[in-house]
C-alpha positions as CSV (number, residue, x, y, z in Angstrom):
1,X,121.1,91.7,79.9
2,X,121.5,89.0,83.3
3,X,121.9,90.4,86.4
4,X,123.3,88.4,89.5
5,X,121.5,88.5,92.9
6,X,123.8,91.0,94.2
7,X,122.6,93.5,90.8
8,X,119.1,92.9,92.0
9,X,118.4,96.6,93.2
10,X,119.7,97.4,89.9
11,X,116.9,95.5,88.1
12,X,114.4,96.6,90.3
13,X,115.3,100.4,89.2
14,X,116.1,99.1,85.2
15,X,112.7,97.7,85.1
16,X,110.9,100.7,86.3
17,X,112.9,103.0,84.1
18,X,112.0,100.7,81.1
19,X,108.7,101.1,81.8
20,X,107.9,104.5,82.2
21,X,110.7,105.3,78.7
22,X,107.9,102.4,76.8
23,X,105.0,104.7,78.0
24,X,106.8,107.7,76.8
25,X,108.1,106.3,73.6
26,X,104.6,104.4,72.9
27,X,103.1,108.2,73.3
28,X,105.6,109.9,70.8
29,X,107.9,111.3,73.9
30,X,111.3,109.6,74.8
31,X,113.2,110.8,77.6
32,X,115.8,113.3,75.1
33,X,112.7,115.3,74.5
34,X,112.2,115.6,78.9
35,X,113.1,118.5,80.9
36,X,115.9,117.6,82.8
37,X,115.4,117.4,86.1
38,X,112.2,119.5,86.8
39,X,111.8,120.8,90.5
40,X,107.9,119.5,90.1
41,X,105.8,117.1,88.2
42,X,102.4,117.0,88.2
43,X,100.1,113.9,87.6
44,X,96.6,114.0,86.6
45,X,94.8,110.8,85.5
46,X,91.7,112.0,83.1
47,X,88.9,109.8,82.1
48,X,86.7,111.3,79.4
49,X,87.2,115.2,81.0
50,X,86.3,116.3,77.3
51,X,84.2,119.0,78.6
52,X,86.5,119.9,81.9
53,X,90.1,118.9,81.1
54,X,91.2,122.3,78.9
55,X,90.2,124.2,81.3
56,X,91.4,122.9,84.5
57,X,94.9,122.3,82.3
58,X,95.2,126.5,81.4
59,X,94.3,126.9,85.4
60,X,97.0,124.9,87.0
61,X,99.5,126.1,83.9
62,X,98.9,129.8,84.8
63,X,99.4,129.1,88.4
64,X,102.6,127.2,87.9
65,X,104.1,129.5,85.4
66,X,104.0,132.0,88.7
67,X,105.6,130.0,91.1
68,X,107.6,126.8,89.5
69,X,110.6,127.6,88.1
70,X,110.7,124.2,86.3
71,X,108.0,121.7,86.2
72,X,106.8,119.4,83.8
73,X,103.1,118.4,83.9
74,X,101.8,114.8,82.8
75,X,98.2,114.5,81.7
76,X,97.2,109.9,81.7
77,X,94.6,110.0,79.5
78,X,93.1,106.4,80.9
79,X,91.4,105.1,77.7
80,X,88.6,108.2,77.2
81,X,85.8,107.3,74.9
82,X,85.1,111.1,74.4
83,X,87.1,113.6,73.2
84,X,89.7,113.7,75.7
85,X,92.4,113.1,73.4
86,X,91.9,115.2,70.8
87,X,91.5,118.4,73.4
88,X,94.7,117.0,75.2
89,X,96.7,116.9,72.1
90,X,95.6,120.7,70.8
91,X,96.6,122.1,74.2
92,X,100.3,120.0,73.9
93,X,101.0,122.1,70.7
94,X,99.2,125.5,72.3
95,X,101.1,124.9,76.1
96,X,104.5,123.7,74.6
97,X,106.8,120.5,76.0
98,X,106.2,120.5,79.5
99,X,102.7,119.5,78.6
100,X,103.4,115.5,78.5
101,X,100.4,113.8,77.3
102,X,100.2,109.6,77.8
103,X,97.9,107.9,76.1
104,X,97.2,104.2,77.5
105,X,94.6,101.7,77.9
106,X,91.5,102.1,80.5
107,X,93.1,100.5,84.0
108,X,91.6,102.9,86.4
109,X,92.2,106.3,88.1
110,X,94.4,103.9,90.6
111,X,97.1,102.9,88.2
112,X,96.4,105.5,86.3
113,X,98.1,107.7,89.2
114,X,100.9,105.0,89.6
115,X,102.0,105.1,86.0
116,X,101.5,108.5,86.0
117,X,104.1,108.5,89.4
118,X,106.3,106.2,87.9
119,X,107.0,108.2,84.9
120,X,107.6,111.9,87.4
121,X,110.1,109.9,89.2
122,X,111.8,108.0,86.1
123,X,111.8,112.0,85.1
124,X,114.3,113.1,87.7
125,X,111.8,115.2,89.4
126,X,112.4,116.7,92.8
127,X,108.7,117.2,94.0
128,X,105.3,115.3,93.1
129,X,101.9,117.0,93.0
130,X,98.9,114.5,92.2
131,X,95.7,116.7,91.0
132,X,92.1,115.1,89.6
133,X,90.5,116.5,86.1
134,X,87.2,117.3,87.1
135,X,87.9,121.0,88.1
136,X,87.5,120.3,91.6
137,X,91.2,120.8,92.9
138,X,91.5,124.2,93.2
139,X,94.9,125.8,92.1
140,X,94.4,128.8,94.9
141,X,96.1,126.5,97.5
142,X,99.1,125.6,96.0
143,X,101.0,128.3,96.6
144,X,101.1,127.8,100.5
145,X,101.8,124.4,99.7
146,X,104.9,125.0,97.8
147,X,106.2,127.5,100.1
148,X,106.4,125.0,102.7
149,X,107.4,122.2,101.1
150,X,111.3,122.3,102.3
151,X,110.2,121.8,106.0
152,X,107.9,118.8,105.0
153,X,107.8,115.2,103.1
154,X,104.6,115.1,102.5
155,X,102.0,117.8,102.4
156,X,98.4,116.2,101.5
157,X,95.3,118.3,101.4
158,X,92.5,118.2,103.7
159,X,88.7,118.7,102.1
160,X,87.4,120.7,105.2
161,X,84.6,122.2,102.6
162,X,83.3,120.5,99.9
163,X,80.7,121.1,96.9
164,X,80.4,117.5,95.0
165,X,77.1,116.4,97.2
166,X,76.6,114.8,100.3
167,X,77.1,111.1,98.9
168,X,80.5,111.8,98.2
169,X,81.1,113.3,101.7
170,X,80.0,110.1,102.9
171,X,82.1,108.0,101.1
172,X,85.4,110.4,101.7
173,X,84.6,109.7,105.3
174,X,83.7,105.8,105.3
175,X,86.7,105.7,103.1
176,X,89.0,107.0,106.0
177,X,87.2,105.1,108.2
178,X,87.9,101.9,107.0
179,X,91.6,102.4,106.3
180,X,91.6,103.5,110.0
181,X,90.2,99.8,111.1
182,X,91.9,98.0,108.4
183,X,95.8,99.2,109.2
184,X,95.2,100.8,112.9
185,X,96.9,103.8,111.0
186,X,94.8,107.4,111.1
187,X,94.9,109.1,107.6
188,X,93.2,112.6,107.3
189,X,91.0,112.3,104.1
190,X,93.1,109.0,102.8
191,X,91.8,109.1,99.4
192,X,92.6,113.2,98.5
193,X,93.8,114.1,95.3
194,X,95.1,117.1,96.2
195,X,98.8,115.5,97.4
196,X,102.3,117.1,97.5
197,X,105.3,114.3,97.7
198,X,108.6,114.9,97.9
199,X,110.3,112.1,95.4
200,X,112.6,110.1,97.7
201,X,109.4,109.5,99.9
202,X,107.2,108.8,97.1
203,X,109.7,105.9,95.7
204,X,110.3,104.3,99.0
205,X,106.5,104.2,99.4
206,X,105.7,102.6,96.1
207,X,108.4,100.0,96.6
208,X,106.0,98.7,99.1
209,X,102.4,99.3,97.2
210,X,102.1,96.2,94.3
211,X,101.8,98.0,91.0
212,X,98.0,96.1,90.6
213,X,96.5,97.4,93.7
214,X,93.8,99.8,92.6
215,X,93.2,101.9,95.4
216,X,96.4,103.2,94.7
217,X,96.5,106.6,96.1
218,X,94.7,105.1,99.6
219,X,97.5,102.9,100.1
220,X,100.0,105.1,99.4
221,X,98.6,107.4,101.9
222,X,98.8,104.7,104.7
223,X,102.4,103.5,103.6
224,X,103.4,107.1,103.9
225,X,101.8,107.5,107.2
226,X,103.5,104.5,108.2
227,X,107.1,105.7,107.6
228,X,107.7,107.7,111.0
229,X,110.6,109.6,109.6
230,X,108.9,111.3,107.0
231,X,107.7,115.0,108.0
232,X,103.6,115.2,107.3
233,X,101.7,118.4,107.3
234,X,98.1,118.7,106.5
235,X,96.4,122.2,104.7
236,X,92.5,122.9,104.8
237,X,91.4,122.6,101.3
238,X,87.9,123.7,99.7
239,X,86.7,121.3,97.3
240,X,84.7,122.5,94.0
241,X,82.0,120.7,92.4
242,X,82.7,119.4,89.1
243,X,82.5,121.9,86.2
244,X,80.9,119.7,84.1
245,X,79.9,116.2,83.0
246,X,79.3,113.4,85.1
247,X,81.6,111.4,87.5
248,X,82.7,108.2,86.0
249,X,82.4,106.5,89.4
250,X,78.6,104.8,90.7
251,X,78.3,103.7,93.7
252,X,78.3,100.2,92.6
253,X,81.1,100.5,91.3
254,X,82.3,101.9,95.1
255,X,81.1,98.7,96.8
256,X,82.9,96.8,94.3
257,X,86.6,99.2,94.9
258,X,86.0,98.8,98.6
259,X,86.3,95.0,98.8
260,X,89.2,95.1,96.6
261,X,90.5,97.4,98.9
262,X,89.7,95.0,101.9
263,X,92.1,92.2,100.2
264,X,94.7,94.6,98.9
265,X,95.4,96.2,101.9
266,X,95.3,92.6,103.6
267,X,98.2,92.0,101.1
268,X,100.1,95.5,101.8
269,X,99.7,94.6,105.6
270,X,101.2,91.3,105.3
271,X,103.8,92.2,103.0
272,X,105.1,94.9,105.3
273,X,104.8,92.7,108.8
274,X,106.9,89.5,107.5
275,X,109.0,91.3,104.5
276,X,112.3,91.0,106.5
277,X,111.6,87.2,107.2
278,X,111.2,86.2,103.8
279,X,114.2,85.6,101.3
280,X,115.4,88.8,99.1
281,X,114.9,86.9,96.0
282,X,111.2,86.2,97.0
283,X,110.3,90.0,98.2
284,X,107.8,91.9,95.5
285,X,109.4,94.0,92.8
286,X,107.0,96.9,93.0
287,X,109.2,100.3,92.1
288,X,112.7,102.2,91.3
């Protein structure tokens, strides 16, 4: 198929739907087998979760049987050595098709969340609720968060009380920090999980986020905060401590993410200060 330079929005959107239809196909799934339209799709990245992920999947199921008329629910399984897999698959034939399991390669909790984005949006879905597998995001907010999602864009969490340790306190708050002196922008607990989006913002976001940053869900947070038209509200959450296992994430591995996240978010600040002077054929593909 060759598009001409005046098709080029059309590519942009044909190239992200061809994406997330791949994952979907490589998984067994192809859009025909979707719910049409769903008013909500949930993505939760899950890295060997063997011990949590049932669980935490029967939780948020039961809680948005009760209040989502339509809703589709995507589980990225991001490469799990354990079990993962297997359990995921058992509670696809036990929870029915709005159950959509991906299996990919490891890439990251990060792009794990993007693909995971990508695929709710390429869905047709209206809202997009980003959740973590470890048990921790509770399912007894929602519900407040859903009623008021009509008068908002964007409705993010905020871990007022937390039980994961003290460490990861620290690093929640350094993390905020640092996006605060990076961009100049303030974002409330920039690396949440806990994040209600309403789709039109989420696309226009991601157009601006490349697709290999992997801080994904901390620059989407500041490109969202960035867009002045968009309607923000913020809700005290509680944050559990994991049910069980071990978080995949060491504090090496944090020094590591947080100089990535130093040049990334160089490269998001650039890209949206001098976009408008560069050429249309030279601006980023990044989204639909």
């Amino acid at each position: 198929m060759i598009f001409r330079a005046a098709d080029e929005r059309d590519l942009i959107k044909w190239k992200a739907a061809s994406k997330a239809e791949n994952l979907l196909n490589q998984n067994g799934m192809s859009s025909s087998t979707q719910l049409s339209r769903p008013e909500l799709a949930v993505v939760m990245p899950v890295y060997n979760e063997a011990v949590n992920v049932a669980s935490v999947v029967r939780d948020w199921f039961a809680c948005l049987e009760k209040l989502v008329p339509s809703f589709v629910f995507f589980a990225i399984n991001d490469g799990s050595k354990d079990e993962t897999e297997s359990i995921l698959t058992a509670l696809g034939s036990e929870l029915g098709p709005r159950l959509r399991i991906v299996n990919k390669r490891n890439s990251g909790h990060g792009r794990s969340c993007r693909e995971g984005y990508e695929l709710a949006l390429n869905q047709g879905a209206v809202w997009i609720f980003q959740i973590d597998s470890d048990g921790q995001c509770d399912p007894e907010f929602f519900p407040e968060f859903y009623r008021e999602r009509e008068a908002h864009d964007c409705l993010f969490g905020q871990r007022t009380s937390r039980e994961d340790g003290l460490g990861r306190v620290l690093i929640s708050k350094c993390c905020s920090l640092l996006v605060s002196v990076v961009t100049g922008i303030l974002v409330k607990d920039a690396n949440v999980p806990y994040r209600l989006m309403r789709a039109t913002a989420l696309r226009g976001a991601l157009r601006r986020i490349p697709a290999d940053v992997d801080l994904q869900n901390i620059a989407l947070s500041v490109v969202l905060k960035r867009n002045s038209a968009l309607r923000w509200k913020y809700f005290p959450i509680h944050f559990r401590a994991r049910r069980g296992g071990e978080n995949s994430i060491n504090y090496r591995k944090i020094a590591k993410m947080g100089v990535r996240f130093l040049r990334d978010f160089y490269r998001i600040n650039h890209e949206d200060s001098h976009t408008w002077r560069r050429p249309r054929g030279t601006r980023r593909r990044l989204a639909s």
